[in-house]
C-alpha positions in Angstrom: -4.0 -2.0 -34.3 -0.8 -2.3 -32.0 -0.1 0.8 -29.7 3.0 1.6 -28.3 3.3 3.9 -25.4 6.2 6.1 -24.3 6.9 7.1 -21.0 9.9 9.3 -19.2 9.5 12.3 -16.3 11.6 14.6 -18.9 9.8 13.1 -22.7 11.9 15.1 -25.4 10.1 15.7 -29.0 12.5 15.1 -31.1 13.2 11.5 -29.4 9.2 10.6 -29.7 9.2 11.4 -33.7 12.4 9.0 -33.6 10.6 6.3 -32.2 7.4 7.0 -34.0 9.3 6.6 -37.3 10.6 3.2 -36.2 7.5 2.2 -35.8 5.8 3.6 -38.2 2.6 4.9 -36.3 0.2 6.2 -37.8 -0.3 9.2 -35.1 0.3 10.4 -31.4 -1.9 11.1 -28.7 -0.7 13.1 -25.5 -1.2 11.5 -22.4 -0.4 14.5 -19.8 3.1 16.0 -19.7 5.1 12.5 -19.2 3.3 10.2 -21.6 2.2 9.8 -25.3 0.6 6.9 -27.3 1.8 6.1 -30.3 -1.3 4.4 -33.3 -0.9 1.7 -35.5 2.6 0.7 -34.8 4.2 -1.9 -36.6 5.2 -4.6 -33.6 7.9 -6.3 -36.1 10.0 -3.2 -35.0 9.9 -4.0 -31.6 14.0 -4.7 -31.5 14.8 -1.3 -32.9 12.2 0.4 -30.5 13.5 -1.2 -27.6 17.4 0.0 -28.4 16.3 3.5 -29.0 14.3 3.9 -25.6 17.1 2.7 -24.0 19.3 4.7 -25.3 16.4 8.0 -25.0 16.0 7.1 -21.2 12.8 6.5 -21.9 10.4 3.5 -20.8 8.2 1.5 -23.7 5.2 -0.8 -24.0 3.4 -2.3 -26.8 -0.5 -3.1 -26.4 -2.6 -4.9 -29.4 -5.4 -3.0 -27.6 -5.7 -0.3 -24.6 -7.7 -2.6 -22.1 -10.0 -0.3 -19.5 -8.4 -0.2 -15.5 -11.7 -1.7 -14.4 -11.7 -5.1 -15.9 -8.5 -6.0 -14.6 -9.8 -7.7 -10.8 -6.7 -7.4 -9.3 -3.4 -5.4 -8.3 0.0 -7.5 -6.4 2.8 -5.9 -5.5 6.4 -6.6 -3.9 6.9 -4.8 -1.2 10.7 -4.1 -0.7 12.6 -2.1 -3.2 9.2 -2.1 -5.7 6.0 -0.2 -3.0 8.8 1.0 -0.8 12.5 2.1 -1.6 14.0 0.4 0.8 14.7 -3.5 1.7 13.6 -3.3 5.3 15.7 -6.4 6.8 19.1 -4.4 5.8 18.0 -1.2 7.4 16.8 -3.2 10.5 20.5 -4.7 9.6 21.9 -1.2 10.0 20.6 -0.3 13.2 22.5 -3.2 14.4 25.8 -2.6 12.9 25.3 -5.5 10.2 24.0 -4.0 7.2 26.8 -5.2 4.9 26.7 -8.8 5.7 22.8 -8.5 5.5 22.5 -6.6 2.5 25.2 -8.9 0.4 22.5 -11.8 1.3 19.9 -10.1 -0.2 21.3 -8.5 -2.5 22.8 -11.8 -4.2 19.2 -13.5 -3.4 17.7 -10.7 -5.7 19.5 -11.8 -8.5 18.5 -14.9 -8.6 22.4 -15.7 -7.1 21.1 -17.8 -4.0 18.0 -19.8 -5.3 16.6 -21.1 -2.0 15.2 -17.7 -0.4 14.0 -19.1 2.5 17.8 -20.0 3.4 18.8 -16.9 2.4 16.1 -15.3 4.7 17.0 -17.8 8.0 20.8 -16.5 7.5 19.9 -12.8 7.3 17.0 -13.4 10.3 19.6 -14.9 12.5 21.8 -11.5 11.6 19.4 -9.8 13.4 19.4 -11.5 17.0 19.4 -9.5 20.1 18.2 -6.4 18.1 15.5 -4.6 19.9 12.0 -4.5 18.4 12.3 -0.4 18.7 14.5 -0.5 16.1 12.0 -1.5 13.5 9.8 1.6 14.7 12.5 3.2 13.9 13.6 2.2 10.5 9.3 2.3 9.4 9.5 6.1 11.4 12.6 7.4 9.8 13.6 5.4 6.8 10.4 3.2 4.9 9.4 5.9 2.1 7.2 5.3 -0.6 8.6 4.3 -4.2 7.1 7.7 -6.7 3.6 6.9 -8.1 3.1 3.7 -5.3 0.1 5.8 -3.0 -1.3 7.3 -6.6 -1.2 3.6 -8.2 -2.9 1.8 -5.0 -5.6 4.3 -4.4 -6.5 4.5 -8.2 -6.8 0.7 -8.3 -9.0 0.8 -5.2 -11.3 3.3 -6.7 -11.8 1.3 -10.0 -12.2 -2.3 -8.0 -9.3 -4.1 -7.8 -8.7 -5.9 -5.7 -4.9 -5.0 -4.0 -2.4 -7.7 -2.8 0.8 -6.7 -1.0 3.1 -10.5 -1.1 6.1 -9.8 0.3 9.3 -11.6 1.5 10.0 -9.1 3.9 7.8 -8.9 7.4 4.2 -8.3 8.7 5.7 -5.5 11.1 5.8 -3.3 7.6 3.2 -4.8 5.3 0.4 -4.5 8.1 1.2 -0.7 8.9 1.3 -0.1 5.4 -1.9 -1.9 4.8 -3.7 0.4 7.3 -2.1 3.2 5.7 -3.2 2.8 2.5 -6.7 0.5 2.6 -5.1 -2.7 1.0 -7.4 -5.3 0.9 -4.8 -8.1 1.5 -1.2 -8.8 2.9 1.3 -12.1 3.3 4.6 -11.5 4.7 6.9 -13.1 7.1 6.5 -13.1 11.2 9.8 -12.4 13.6 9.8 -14.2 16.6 10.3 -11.7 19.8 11.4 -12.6 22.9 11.0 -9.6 26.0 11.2 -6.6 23.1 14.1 -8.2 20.8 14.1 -10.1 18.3 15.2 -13.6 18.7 16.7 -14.4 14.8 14.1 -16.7 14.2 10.9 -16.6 11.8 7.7 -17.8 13.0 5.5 -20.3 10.7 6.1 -20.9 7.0 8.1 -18.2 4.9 6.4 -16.7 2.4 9.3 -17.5 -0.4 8.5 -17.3 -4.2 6.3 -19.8 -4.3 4.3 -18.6 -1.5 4.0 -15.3 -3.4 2.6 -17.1 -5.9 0.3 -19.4 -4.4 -1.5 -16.3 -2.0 -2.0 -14.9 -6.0 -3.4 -17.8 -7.2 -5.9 -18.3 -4.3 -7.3 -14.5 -4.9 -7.8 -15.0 -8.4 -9.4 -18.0 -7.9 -11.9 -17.1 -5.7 -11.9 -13.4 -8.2 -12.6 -16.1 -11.2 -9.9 -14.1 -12.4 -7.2 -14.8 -15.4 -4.1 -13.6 -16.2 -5.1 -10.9 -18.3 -7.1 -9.4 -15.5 -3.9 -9.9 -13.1 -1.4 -6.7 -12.7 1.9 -7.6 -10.6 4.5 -5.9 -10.1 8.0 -6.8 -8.6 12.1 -6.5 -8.7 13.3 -9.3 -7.3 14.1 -12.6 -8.1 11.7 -13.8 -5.8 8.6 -12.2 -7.9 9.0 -14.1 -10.8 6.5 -17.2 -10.0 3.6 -14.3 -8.9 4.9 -12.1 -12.0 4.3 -15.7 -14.4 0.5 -15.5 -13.3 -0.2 -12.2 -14.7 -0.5 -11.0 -18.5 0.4 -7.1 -16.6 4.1 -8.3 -15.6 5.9 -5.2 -14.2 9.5 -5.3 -14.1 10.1 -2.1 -11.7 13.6 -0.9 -12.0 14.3 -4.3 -11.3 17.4 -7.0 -11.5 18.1 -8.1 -14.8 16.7 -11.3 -14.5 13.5 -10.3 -13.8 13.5 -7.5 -16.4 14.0 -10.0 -19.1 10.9 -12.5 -17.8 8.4 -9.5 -17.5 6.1 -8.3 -20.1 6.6 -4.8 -19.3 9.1 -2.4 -17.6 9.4 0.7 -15.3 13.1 1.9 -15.5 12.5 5.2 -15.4 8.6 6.4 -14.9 7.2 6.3 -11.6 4.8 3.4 -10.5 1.5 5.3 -11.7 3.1 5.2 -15.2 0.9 1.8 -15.3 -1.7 3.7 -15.5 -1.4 4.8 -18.8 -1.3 1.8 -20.2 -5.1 1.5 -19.3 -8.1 3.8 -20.5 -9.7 4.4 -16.8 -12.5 5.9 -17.4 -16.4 4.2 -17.7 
């Protein structure tokens, strides 16, 4: 039996029965005020769904069965632009006067534009020379907020057992604050060389690139004994899409095109706790 559930903050009737008669489901279920699942769908319409969600606003994912929370063994995330809403290294960028020519860079390395990231990363690093390490207080004080449904996802994950991975591109200034804050059990990220309170344009050690993001998933579930359809990873980026390959759960979060098209599932609209209803969490 295929299910097929439906997600959006603002979920209209008349859309769902649209979609339901598509598919042909053979009943709905309520799943609190911004979710319903839809029974015995027929998974041949899939095309048809998809073009109607889209054009509903609405966000869509079809399961051949409703797996529980707690035999998935782990949780990765991106960090910039998918746990947080913002890319940190432009809004470091910013204090310094050079957000455009630092966010072009990434921006164009996000879509997949500028393969090598690690280039991509030296050229935007070496942007940032002479810019005091204050500023980065700053732009975690002022400007890092959390994505909507990132705290509620994490913390629910925790409770069940997973294990939670933060893999990021970005740097270990953010990811280890936001480890603390939040109780992740693991974080890679990149290390900026100071010199005497500024920042020097240089990274320290290897960059975590794609492949890196990849490889520090691989070595969890290895030592988790854990396969990919006990894997949930979620990205936006270009960069995600070897660590999204290693997990059945591949969350495209209102991402690039590129990486929307690779990933299993999608959140264009719903917040990032809308993965939760694809699971049944209780016992």
């Amino acid at each position: 039996m295929t299910h097929l559930i439906l997600q959006a903050p603002n979920l209209v009737a008349s859309n769902i029965e649209k979609v339901a008669a598509i598919a042909s489901a053979g009943g709905v279920q309520q799943l609190g005020n911004t979710a319903v699942r839809l029974l015995d769908v027929d998974a041949a319409e899939k095309p048809a769904v998809q073009a109607c969600c889209r054009e509903f606003g609405m966000d869509y994912a079809f399961f051949e069965k409703i797996a529980r929370l707690r035999d998935c063994a782990i949780l990765a995330m991106d960090m910039d632009s998918t746990l947080v809403s913002i890319e940190c290294i432009d809004e470091i960028a910013d204090m310094a006067g050079r957000k455009a020519q630092v966010a072009a860079i990434t921006e164009a390395a996000m879509r997949g534009e500028i393969t090598d990231f690690s280039e991509s990363l030296r050229r935007r690093v070496a942007l940032l020379k002479g810019v005091p390490v204050s500023a980065l207080e700053r732009v975690y004080e002022e400007r890092l907020r959390f994505n909507p449904g990132a705290e509620k996802l994490v913390a629910t994950a925790r409770k069940t057992g997973l294990r939670t991975l933060l893999v990021s591109g970005g740097f270990t200034f953010f990811t280890e604050r936001l480890k603390e804050r939040l109780g992740l059990d693991a974080c890679h990220a990149n290390v900026l060389e100071t010199d005497q309170g500024r920042l020097t344009g240089k990274v320290v050690g290897d960059i975590v690139d794609a492949q890196g993001k990849a490889d520090h998933l691989r070595a969890l579930a290895a030592e988790l004994n854990a396969g990919p359809e006990q894997i949930i990873a979620v990205g936006d980026g270009a960069n995600d899409l070897k660590m999204m390959a290693l997990a059945q759960f591949s969350v495209a979060y209102r991402a690039k095109p590129l990486v929307r098209e690779q990933a299993n599932y999608a959140l264009d609209v719903s917040p990032l706790d809308g993965i939760l209803n694809w699971f049944r969490l209780g016992h």
